[in-house]
Each structure stands twice: as structure tokens, then as C-alpha cells.
N, C-alpha and C positions, 0 to 999 in steps of 0.2 A: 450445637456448634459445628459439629461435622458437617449436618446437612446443609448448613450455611457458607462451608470452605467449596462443600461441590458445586454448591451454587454459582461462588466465586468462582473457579475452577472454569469451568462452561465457559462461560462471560469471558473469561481473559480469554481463553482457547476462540471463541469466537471473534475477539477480538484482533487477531492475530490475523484471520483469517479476512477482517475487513478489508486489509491491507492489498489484498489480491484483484486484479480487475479481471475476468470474465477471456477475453477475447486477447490477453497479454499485451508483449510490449510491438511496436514495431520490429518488423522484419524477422522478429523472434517468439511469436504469439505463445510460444512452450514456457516463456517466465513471464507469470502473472503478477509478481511479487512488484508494489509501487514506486514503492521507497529505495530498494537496494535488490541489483542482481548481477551478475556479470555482464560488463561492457559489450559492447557489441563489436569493437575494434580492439580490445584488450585482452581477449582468452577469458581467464578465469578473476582477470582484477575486477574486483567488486565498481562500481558506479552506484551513487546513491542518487536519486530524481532519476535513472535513468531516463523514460520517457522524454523530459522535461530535456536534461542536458544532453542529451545525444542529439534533439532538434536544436537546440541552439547553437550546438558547436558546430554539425551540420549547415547552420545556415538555413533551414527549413522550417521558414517560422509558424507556417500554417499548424506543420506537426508539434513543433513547441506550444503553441496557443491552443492547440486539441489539447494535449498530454497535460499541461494545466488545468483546462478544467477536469479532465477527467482525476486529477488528484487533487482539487479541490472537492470532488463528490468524493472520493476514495475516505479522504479526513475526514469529512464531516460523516461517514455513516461509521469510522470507526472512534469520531468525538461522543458520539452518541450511546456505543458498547462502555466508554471506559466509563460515562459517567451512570450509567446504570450499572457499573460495577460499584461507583464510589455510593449510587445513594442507596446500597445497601451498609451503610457505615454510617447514615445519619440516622 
């Protein structure tokens, strides 16, 4: 059972780390984070899609249609971590 939680363990912990893109976000390439990091016109208030919403609210739809797909690959390779988590439970 143990060696089965570290198992688990890895897996989430890689999981976690799906969530991060390589080369960051615009203008700010030091947060890799997909989902949620601090605004880019807000300090320290969180944004979540940042990518995503900073181009649309910008108006820079090129950037928004990039940042889309790049977190449409971001999900699907961290869809793919959780359920190699879950089919250790079947």
C-alpha cells in the first residue's frame, strides 16, 4: 500500500507540474504557471487563464488564439497525468 501512495504521490506531483508552459506567459516568461499567476496590470492579484485573458482584454486576439491553444495542449497533457492517477484505482 505504501508503495502504491508514492506511486500516487509522483503522479499528482507531476501533475501539477503539467500545468506549467516552457517559455511562460507574455511579457512575463518567469511565470510558467497556465491557469493562475499574477496579473500583469494588477501587482500581486492573481488572474486565472492569464494568457487567455490578458489577450482579450488587451484586444490582441492573435495573442489570445495562441494562448488558447497553448492551454488547450497544457489540459490535455495534464488530462492524461490525472487519469493515470485514477487508473491506478481500477
Amino acid at each position: 500500500m505504501h508503495r502504491q501512495l508514492d506511486k500516487l504521490n509522483a503522479i499528482l506531483y507531476r501533475a501539477e507540474q503539467k500545468l506549467l508552459y516552457e517559455k511562460g506567459l507574455p511579457r512575463r516568461p518567469w511565470y510558467k504557471h497556465q491557469i493562475y499567476a499574477p496579473g500583469f496590470y494588477t501587482g500581486y492579484g492573481v488572474k486565472t487563464l492569464p494568457g487567455i485573458r490578458e489577450g482579450i482584454e488587451e484586444g490582441n486576439w492573435f495573442e489570445a488564439q495562441e494562448r488558447i491553444r497553448i492551454l488547450a495542449n497544457t489540459l490535455a497533457d495534464f488530462d492524461s497525468t490525472i487519469k493515470a492517477a485514477l487508473a491506478m484505482f481500477n
